[in-house]
N, C-alpha and C positions, 0 to 999 in steps of 0.2 A: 482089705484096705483099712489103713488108721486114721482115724480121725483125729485133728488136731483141734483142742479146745480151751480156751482160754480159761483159765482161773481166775481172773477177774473179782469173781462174785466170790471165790473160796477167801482170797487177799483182802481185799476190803468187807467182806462183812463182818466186820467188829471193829473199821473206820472209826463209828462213833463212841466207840468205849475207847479208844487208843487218844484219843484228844485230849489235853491238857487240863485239869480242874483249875475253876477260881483260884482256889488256894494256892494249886503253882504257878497263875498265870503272875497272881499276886508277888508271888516269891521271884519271881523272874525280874518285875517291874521294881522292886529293891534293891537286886544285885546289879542292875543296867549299867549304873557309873561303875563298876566293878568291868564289867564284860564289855564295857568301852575301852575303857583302859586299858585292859588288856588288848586291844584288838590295837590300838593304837601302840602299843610297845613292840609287838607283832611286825606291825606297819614298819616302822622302825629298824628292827631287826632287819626285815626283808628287805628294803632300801639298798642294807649293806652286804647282800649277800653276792653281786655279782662286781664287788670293785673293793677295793680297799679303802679300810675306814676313815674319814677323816674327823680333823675335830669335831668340827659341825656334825657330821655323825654321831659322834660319840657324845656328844651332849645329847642329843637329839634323843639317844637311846637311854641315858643315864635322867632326863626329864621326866621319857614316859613312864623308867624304871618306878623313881619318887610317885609320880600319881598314882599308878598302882597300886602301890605301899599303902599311899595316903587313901585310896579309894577303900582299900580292904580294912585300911584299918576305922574309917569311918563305919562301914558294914558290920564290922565287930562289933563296934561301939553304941548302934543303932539294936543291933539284935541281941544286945544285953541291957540294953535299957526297954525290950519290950517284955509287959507284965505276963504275956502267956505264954512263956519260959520257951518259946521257940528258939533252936540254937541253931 
């Protein structure tokens, strides 16, 4: 007979090295108006995916387009103005 045995303990034991550092949680909490944006253009997008566009759509999509733009290009602008040449 075979025994059935979970891995469990093989899967998660290195849990706590696989967790995110400061430093990226850091990088994450910069990009945020970036990865809103986006989820919101998304949103957007998906709206229109089970009918046919309308205007109001189509602004709706071409708005969140602009923020995104605008978001990322803020993000550019902010990560070339910091002094420890992070890019």
């Amino acid at each position: 007979m075979n025994h059935i045995v979970t891995v469990q303990d093989a899967v998660t034991a290195f849990a706590d090295f696989m967790e995110p550092t400061d430093a990226e949680l850091d990088e994450i909490e910069r990009e945020m108006l970036v990865i809103l944006a986006d989820v919101e253009l998304l949103d957007a997008h998906i709206i229109t995916l089970d009918r046919t566009p309308t205007e109001v759509d189509a602004r709706r999509i071409r708005r969140a387009r602009r923020r995104a733009l605008a978001a990322r290009v803020a993000l550019v602008n902010r990560t070339a103005g910091r002094s420890d040449g992070a890019a």
